[in-house]
C-alpha positions as a Markdown table, in Angstrom:
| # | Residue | x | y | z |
|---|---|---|---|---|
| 1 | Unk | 51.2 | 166.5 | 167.6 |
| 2 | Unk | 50.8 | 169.6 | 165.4 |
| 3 | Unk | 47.3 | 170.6 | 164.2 |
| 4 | Unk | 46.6 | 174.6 | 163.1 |
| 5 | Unk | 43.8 | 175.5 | 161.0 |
| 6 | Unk | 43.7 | 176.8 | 157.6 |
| 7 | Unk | 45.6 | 180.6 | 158.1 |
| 8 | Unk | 46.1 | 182.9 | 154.9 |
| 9 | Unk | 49.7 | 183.6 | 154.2 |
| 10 | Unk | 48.5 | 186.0 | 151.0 |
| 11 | Unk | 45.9 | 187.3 | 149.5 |
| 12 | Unk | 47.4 | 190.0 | 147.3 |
| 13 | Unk | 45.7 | 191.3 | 144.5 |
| 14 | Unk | 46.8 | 193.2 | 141.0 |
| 15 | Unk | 46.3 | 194.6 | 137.9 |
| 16 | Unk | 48.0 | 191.5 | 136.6 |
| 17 | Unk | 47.4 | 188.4 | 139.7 |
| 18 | Unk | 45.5 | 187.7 | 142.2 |
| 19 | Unk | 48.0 | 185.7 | 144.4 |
| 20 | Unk | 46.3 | 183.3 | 147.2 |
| 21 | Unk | 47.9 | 180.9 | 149.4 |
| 22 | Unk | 47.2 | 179.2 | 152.6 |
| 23 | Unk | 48.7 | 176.7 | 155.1 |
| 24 | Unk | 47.3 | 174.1 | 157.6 |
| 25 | Unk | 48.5 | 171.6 | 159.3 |
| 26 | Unk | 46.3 | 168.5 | 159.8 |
| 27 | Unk | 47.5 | 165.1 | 161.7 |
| 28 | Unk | 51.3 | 166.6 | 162.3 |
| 29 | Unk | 51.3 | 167.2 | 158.5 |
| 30 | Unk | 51.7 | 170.6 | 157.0 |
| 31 | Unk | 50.4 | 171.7 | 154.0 |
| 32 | Unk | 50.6 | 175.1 | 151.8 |
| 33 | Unk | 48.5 | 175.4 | 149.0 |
| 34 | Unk | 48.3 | 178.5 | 146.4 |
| 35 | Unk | 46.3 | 180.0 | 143.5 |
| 36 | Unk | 47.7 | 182.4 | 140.7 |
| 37 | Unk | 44.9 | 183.9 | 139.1 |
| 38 | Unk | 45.0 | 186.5 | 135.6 |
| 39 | Unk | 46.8 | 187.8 | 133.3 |
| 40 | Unk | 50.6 | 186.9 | 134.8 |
| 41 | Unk | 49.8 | 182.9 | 134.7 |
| 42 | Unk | 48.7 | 183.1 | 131.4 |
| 43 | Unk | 51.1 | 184.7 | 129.9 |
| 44 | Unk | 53.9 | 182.4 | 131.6 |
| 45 | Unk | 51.7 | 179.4 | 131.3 |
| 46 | Unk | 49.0 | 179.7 | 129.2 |
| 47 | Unk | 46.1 | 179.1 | 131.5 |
| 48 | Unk | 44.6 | 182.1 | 134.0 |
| 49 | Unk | 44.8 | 179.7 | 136.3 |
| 50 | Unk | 47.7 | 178.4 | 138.2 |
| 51 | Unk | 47.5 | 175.7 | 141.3 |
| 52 | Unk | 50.3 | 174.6 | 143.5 |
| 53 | Unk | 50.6 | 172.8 | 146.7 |
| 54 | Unk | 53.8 | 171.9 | 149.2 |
| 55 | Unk | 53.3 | 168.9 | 151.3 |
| 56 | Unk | 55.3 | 167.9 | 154.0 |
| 57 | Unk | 55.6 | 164.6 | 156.0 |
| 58 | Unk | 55.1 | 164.5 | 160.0 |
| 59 | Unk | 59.0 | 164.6 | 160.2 |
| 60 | Unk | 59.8 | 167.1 | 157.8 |
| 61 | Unk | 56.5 | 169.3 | 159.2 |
| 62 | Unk | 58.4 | 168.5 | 162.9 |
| 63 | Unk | 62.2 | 169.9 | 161.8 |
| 64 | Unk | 60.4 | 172.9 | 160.0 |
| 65 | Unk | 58.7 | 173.8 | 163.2 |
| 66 | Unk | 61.6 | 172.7 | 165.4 |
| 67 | Unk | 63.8 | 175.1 | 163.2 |
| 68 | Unk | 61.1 | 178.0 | 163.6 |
| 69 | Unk | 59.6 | 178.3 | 166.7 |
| 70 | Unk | 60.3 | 176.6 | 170.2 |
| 71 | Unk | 56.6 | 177.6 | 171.2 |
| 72 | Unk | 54.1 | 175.4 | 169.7 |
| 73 | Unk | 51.4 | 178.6 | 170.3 |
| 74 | Unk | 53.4 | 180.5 | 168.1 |
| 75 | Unk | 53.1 | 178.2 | 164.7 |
| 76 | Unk | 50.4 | 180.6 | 163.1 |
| 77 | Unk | 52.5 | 183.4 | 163.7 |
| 78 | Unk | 55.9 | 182.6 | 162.9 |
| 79 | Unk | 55.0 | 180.7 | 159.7 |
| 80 | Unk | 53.2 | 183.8 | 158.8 |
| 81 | Unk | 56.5 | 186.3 | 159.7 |
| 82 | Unk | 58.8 | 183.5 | 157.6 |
| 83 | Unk | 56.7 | 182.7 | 154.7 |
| 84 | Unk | 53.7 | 185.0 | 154.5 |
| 85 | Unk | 53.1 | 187.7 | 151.2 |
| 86 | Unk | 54.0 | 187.4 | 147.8 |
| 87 | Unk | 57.4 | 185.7 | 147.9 |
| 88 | Unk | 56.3 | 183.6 | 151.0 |
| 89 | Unk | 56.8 | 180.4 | 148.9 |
| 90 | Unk | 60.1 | 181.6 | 147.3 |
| 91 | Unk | 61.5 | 182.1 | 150.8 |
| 92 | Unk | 59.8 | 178.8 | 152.0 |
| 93 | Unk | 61.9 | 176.7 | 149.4 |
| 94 | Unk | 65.1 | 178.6 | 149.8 |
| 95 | Unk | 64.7 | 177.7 | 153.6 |
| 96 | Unk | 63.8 | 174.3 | 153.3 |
| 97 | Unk | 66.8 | 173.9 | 150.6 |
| 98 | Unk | 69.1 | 175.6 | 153.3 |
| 99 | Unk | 68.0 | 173.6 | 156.1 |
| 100 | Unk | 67.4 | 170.1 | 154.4 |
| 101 | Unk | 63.8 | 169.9 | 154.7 |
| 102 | Unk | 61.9 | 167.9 | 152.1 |
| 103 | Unk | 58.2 | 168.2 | 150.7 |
| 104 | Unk | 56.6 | 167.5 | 147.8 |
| 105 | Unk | 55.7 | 170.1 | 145.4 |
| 106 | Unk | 52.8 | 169.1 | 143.0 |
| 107 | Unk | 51.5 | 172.3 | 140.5 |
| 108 | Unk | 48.1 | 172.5 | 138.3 |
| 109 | Unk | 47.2 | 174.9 | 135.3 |
């Protein structure tokens, strides 16, 4: 069973965006949330504000990891290597498109 506290995969900040996102994994689940805060959200959107989230099931979580790591110990580290900074999520959904991995994206702004 997989279980990491919250961990920051960005927290980069701009003229423009203030880009924050964070993963956890909770009952074999993981989860990566983000916030887009500024001037680059509203422009695209129309709100300053911009919420998103990824959720994965235990078995989708389980073939992430699997993929990833062979060490559970290394989990914080190796999702921060694959899918940490500013295009951490771009790179997360080109991987999980790659490798067949579903989640469910849900946005707010």
């Amino acid at each position: 069973m997989y279980q990491i506290d919250k961990i920051e995969l960005c927290n980069d900040k701009s003229e423009r965006v203030w880009v924050h996102v964070w993963a956890e994994i909770e009952n074999s689940c993981l989860k990566i949330s983000g916030h887009d805060l500024g001037n680059a959200p509203n422009e695209l959107l129309g709100s300053d504000e911009f919420e998103y989230w990824y959720n994965f099931d235990e078995k989708n979580t389980e073939a992430l990891i699997s993929l990833l790591t062979k060490d559970e110990n290394d989990i914080k580290n190796v999702l921060l290597e694959n899918f940490g900074g500013l295009d951490g999520c771009n790179k997360l959904k080109e991987f999980c498109n790659k490798n067949g991995i579903e989640y469910k994206y849900m946005s707010w702004y």
